[in-house]
KOLGU-4560 file (N, C-alpha, C; in nm, 3 decimals, padded with zeros to 5 digits):
<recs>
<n_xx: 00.084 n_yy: -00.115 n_zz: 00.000 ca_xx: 00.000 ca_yy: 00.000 ca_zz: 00.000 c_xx: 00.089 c_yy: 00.123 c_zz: 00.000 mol: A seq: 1 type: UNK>
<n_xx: 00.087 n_yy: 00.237 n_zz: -00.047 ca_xx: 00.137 ca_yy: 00.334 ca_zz: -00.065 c_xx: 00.014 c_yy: 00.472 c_zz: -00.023 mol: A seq: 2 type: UNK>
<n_xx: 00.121 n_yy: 00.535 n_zz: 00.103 ca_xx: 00.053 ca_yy: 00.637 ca_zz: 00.178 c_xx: 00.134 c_yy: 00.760 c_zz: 00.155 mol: A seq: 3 type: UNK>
<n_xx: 00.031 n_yy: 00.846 n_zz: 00.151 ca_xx: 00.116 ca_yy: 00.984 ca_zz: 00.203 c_xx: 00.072 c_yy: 01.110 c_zz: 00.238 mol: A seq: 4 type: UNK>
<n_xx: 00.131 n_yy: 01.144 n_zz: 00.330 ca_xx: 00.089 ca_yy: 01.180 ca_zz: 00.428 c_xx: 00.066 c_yy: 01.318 c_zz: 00.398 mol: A seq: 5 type: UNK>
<n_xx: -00.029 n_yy: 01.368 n_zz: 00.468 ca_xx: -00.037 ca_yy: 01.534 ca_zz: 00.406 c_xx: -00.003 c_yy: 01.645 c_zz: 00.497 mol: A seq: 6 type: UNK>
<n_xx: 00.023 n_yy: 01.592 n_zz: 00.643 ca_xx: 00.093 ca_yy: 01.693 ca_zz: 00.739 c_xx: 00.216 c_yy: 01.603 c_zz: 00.806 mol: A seq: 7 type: UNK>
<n_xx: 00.301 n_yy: 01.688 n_zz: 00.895 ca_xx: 00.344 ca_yy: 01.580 ca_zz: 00.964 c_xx: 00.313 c_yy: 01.542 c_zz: 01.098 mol: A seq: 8 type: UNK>
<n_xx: 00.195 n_yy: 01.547 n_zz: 01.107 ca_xx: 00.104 ca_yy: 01.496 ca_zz: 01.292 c_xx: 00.161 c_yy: 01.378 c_zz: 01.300 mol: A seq: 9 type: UNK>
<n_xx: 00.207 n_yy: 01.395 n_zz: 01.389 ca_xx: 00.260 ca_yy: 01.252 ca_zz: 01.469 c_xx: 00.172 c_yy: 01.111 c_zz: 01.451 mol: A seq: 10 type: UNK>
<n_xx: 00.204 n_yy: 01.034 n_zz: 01.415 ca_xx: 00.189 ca_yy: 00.890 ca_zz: 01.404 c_xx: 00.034 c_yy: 00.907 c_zz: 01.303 mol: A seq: 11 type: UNK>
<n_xx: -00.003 n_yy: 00.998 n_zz: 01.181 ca_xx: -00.112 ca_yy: 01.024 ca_zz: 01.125 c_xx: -00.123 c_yy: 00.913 c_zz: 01.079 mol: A seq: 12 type: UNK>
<n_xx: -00.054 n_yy: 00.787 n_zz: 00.969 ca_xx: -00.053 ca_yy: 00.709 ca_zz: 00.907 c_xx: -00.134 c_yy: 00.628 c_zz: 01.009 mol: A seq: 13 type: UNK>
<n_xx: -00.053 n_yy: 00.559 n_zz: 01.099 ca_xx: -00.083 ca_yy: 00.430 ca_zz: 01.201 c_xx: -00.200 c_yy: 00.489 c_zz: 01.234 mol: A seq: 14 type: UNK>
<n_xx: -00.208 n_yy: 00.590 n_zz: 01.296 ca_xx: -00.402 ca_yy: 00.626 ca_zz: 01.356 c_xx: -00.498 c_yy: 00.604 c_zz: 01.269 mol: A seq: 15 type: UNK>
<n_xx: -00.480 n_yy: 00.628 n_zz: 01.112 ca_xx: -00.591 ca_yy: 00.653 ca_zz: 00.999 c_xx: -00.594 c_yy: 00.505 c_zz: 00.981 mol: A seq: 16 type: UNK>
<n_xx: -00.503 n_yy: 00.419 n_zz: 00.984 ca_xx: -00.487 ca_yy: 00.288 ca_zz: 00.908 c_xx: -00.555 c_yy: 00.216 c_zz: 00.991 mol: A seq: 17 type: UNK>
<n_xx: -00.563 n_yy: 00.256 n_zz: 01.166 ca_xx: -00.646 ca_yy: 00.166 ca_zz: 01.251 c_xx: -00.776 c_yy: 00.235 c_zz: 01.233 mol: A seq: 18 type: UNK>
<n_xx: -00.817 n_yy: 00.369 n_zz: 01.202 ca_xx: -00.934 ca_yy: 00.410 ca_zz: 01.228 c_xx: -01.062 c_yy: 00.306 c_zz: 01.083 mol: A seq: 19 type: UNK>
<n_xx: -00.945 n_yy: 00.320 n_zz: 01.033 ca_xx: -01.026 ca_yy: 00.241 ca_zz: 00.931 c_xx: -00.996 c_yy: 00.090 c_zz: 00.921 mol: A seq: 20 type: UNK>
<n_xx: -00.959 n_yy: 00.016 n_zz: 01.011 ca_xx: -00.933 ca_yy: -00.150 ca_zz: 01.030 c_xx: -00.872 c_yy: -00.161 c_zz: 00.927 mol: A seq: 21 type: UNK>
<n_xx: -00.733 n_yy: -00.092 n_zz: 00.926 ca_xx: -00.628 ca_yy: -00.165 ca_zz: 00.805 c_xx: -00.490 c_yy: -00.127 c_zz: 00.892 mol: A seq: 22 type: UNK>
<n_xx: -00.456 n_yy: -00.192 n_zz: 01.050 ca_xx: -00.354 ca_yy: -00.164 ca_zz: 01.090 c_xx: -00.214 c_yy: -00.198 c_zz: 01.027 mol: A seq: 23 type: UNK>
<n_xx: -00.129 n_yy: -00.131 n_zz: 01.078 ca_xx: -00.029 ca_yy: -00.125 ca_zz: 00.999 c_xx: 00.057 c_yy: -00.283 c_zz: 01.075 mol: A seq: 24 type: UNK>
<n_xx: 00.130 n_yy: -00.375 n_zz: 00.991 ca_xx: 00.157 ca_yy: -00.470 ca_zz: 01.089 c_xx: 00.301 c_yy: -00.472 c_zz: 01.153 mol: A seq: 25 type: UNK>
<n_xx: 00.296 n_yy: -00.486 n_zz: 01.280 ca_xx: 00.424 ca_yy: -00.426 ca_zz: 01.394 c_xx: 00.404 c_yy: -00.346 c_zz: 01.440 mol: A seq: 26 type: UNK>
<n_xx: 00.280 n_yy: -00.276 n_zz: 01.440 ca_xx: 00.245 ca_yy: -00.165 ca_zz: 01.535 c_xx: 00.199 c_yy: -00.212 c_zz: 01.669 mol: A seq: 27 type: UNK>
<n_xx: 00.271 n_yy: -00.212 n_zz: 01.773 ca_xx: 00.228 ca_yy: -00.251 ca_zz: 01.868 c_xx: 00.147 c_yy: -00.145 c_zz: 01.957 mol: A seq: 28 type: UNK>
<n_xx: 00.135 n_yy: -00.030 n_zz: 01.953 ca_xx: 00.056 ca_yy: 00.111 ca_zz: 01.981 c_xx: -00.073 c_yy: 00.122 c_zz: 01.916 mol: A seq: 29 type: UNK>
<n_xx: -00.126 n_yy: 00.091 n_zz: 01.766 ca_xx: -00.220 ca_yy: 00.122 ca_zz: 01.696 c_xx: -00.200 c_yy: 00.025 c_zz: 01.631 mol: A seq: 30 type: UNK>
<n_xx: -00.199 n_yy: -00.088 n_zz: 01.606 ca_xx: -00.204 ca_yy: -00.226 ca_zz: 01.561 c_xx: -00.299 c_yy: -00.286 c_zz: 01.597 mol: A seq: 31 type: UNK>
<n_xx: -00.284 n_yy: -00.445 n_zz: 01.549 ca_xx: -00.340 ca_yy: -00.582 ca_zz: 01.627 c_xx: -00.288 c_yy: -00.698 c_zz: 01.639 mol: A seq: 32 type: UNK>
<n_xx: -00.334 n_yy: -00.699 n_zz: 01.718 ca_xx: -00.206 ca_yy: -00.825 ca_zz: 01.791 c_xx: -00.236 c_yy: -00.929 c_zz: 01.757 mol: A seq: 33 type: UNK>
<n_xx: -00.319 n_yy: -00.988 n_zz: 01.698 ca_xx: -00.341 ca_yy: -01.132 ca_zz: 01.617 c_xx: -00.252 c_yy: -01.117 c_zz: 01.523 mol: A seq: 34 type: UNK>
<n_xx: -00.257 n_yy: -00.989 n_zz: 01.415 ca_xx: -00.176 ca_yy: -00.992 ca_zz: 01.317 c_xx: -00.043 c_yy: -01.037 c_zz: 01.323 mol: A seq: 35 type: UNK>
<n_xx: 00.014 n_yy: -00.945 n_zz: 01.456 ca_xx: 00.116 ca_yy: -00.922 ca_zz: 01.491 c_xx: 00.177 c_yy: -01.054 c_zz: 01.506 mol: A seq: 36 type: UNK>
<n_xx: 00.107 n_yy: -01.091 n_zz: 01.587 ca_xx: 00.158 ca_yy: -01.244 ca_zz: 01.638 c_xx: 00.208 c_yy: -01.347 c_zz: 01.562 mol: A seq: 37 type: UNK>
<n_xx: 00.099 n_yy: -01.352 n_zz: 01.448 ca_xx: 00.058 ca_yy: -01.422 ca_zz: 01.307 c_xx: 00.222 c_yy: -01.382 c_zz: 01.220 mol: A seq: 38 type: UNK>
<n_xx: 00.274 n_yy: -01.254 n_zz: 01.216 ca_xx: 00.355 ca_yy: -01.211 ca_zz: 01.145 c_xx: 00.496 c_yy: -01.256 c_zz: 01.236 mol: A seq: 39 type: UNK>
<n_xx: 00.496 n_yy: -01.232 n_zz: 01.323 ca_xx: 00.600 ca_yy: -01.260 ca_zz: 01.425 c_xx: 00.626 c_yy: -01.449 c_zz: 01.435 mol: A seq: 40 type: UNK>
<n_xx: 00.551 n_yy: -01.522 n_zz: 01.371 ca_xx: 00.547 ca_yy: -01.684 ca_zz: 01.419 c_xx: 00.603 c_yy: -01.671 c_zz: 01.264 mol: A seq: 41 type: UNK>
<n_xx: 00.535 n_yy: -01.640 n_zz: 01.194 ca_xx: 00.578 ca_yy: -01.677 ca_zz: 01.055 c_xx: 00.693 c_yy: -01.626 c_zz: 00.952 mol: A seq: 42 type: UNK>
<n_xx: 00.699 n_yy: -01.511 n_zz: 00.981 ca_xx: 00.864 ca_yy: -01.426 ca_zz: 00.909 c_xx: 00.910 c_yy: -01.422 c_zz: 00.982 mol: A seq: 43 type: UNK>
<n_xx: 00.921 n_yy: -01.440 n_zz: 01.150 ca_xx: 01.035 ca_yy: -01.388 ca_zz: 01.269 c_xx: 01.015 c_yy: -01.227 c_zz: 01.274 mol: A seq: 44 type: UNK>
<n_xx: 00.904 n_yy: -01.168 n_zz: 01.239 ca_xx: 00.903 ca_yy: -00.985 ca_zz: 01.218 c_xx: 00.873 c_yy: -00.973 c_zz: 01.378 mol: A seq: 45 type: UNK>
<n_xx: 00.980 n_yy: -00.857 n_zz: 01.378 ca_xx: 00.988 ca_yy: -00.775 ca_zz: 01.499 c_xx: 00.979 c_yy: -00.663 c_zz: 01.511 mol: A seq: 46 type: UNK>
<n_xx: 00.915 n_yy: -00.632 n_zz: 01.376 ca_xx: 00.943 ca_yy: -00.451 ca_zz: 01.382 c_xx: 00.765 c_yy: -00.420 c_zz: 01.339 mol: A seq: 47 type: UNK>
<n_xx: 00.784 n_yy: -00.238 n_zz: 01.327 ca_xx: 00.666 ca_yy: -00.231 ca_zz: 01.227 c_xx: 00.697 c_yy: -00.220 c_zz: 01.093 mol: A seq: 48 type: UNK>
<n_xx: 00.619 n_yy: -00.255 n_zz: 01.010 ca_xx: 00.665 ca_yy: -00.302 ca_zz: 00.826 c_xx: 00.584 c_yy: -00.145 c_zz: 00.793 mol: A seq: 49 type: UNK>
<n_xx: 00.660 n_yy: -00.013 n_zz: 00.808 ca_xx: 00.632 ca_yy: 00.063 ca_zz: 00.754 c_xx: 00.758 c_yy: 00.148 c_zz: 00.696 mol: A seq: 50 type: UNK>
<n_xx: 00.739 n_yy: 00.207 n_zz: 00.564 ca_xx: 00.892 ca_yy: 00.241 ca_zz: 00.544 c_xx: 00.887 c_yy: 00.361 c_zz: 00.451 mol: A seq: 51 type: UNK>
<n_xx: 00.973 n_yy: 00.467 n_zz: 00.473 ca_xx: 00.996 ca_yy: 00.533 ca_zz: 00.362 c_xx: 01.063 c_yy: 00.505 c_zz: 00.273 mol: A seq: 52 type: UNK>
<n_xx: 01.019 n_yy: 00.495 n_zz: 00.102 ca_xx: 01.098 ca_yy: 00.447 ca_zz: 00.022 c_xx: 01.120 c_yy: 00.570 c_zz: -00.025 mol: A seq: 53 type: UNK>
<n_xx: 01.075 n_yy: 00.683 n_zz: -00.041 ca_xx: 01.057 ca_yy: 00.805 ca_zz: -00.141 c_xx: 00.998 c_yy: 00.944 c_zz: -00.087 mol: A seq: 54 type: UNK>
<n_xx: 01.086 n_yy: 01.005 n_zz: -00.040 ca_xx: 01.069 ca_yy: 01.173 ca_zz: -00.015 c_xx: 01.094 c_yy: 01.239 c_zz: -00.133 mol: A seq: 55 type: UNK>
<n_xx: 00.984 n_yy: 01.341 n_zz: -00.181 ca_xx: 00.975 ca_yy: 01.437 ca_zz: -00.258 c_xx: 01.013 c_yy: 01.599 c_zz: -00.201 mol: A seq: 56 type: UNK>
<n_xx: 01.053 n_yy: 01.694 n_zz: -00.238 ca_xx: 01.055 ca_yy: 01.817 ca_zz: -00.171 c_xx: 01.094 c_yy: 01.910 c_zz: -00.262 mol: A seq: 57 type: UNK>
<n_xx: 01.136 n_yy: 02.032 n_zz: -00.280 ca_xx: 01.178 ca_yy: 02.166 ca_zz: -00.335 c_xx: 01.273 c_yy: 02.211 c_zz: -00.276 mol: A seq: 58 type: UNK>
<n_xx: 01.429 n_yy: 02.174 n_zz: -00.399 ca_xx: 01.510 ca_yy: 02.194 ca_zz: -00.313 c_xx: 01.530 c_yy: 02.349 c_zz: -00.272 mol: A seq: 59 type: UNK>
<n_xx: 01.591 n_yy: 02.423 n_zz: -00.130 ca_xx: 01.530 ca_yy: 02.496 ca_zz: -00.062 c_xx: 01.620 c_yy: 02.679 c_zz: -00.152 mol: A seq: 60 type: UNK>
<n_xx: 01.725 n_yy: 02.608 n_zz: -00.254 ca_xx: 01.767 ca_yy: 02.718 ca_zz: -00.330 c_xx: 01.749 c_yy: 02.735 c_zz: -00.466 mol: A seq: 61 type: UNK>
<n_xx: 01.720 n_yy: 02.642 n_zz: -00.504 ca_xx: 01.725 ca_yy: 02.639 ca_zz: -00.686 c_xx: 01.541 c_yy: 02.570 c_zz: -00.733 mol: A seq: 62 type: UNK>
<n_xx: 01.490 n_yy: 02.576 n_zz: -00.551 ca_xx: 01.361 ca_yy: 02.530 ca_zz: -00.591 c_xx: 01.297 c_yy: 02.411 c_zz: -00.683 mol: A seq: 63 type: UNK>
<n_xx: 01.382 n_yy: 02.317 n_zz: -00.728 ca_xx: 01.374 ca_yy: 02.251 ca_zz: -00.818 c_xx: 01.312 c_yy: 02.079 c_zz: -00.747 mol: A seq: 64 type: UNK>
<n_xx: 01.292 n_yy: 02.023 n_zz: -00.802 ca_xx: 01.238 ca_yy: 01.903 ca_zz: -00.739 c_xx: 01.344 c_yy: 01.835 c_zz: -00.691 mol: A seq: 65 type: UNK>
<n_xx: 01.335 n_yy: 01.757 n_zz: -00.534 ca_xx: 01.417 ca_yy: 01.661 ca_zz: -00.526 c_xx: 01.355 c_yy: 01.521 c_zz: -00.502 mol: A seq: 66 type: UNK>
<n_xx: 01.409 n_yy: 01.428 n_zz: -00.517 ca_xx: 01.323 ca_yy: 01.296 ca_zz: -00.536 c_xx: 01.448 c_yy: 01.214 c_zz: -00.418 mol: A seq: 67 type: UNK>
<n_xx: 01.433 n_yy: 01.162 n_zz: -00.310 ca_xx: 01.531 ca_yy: 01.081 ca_zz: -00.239 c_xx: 01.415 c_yy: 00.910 c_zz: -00.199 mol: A seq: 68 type: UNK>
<n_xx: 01.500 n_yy: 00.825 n_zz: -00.274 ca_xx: 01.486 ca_yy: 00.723 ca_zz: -00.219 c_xx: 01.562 c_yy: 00.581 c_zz: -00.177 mol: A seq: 69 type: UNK>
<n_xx: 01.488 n_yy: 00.484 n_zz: -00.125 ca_xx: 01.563 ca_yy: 00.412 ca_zz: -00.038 c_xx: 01.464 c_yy: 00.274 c_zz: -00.038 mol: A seq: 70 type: UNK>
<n_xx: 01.562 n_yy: 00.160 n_zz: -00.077 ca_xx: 01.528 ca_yy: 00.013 ca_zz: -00.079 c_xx: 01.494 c_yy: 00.024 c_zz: 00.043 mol: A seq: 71 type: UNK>
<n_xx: 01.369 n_yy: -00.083 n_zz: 00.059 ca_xx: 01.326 ca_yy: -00.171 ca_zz: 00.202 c_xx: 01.487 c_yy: -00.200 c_zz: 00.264 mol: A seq: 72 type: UNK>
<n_xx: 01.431 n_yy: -00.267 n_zz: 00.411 ca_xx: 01.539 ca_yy: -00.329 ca_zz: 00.445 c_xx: 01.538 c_yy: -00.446 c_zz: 00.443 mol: A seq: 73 type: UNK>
<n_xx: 01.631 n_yy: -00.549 n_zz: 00.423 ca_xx: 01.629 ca_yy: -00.668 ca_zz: 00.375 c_xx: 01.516 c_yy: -00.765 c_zz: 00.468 mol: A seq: 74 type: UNK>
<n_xx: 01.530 n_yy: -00.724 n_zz: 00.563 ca_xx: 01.433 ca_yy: -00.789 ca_zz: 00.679 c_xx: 01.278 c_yy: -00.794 c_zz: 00.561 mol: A seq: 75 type: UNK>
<n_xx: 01.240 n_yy: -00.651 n_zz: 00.591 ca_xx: 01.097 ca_yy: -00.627 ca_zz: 00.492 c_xx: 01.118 c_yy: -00.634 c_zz: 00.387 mol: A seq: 76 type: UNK>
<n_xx: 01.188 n_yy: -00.669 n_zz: 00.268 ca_xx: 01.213 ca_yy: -00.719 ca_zz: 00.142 c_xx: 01.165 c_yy: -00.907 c_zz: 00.161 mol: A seq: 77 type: UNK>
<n_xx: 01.232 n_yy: -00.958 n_zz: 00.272 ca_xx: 01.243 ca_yy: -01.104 ca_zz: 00.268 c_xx: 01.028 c_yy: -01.130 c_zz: 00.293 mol: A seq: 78 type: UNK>
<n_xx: 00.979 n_yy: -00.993 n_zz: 00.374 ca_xx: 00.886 ca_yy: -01.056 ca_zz: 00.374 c_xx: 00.778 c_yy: -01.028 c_zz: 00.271 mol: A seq: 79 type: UNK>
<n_xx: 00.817 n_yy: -00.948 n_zz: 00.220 ca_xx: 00.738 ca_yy: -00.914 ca_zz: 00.064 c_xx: 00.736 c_yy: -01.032 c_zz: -00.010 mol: A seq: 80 type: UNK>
<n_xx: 00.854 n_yy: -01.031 n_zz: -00.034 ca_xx: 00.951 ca_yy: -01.170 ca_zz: -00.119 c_xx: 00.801 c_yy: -01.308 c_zz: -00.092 mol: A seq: 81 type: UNK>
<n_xx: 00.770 n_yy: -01.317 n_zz: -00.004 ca_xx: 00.746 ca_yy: -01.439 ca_zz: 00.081 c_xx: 00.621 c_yy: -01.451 c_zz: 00.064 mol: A seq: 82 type: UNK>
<n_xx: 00.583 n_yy: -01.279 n_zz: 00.047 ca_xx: 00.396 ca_yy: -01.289 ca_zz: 00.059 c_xx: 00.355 c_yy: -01.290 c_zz: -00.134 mol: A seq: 83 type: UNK>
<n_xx: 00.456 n_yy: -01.258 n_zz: -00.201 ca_xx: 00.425 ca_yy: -01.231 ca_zz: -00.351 c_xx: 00.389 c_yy: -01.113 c_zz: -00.389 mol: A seq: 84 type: UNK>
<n_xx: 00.458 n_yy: -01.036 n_zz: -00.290 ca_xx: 00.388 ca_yy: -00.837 ca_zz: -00.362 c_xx: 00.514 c_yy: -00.825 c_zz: -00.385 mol: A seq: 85 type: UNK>
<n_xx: 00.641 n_yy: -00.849 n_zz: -00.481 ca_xx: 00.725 ca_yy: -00.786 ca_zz: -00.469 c_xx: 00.692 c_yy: -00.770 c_zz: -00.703 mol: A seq: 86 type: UNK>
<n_xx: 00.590 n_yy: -00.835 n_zz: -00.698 ca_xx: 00.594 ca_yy: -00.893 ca_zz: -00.864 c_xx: 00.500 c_yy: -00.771 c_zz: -00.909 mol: A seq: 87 type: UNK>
</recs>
């Protein structure tokens, strides 16, 4: 799933994702713990599987677009890999 965010309020993603029963999984604050559990027995996941791959911005002198991004970490790659969303 691909989010983004339109302020930076603290933890906006994880609150909206539970408000609407689509917790984020490894959230142990605004999560669920079946998931959790479920994810933790079966990949060994210990974290939350949320990640920035891609900040956009204006760079702050020449105003021009900047684009910065960044591979998963192998941890959350292996479990993509595993579930079939990596295709």
């Amino acid at each position: 799933m691909e989010l983004q965010p339109k302020t930076g309020r603290k933890h906006q993603l994880r609150r909206h994702l539970k408000h609407i029963f689509h917790p984020i999984i490894g959230d142990t604050t605004h999560g669920d713990g079946h998931h959790n559990q479920f994810f933790a027995r079966h990949f060994a996941n210990q974290r939350l599987l949320l990640a920035a791959t891609r900040l956009q911005l204006c760079h702050p002198q020449t105003g021009e677009a900047l684009v910065i991004r960044a591979p998963l970490a192998a941890d959350f790659q292996h479990i993509v890999a595993a579930l079939g969303w990596d295709t």
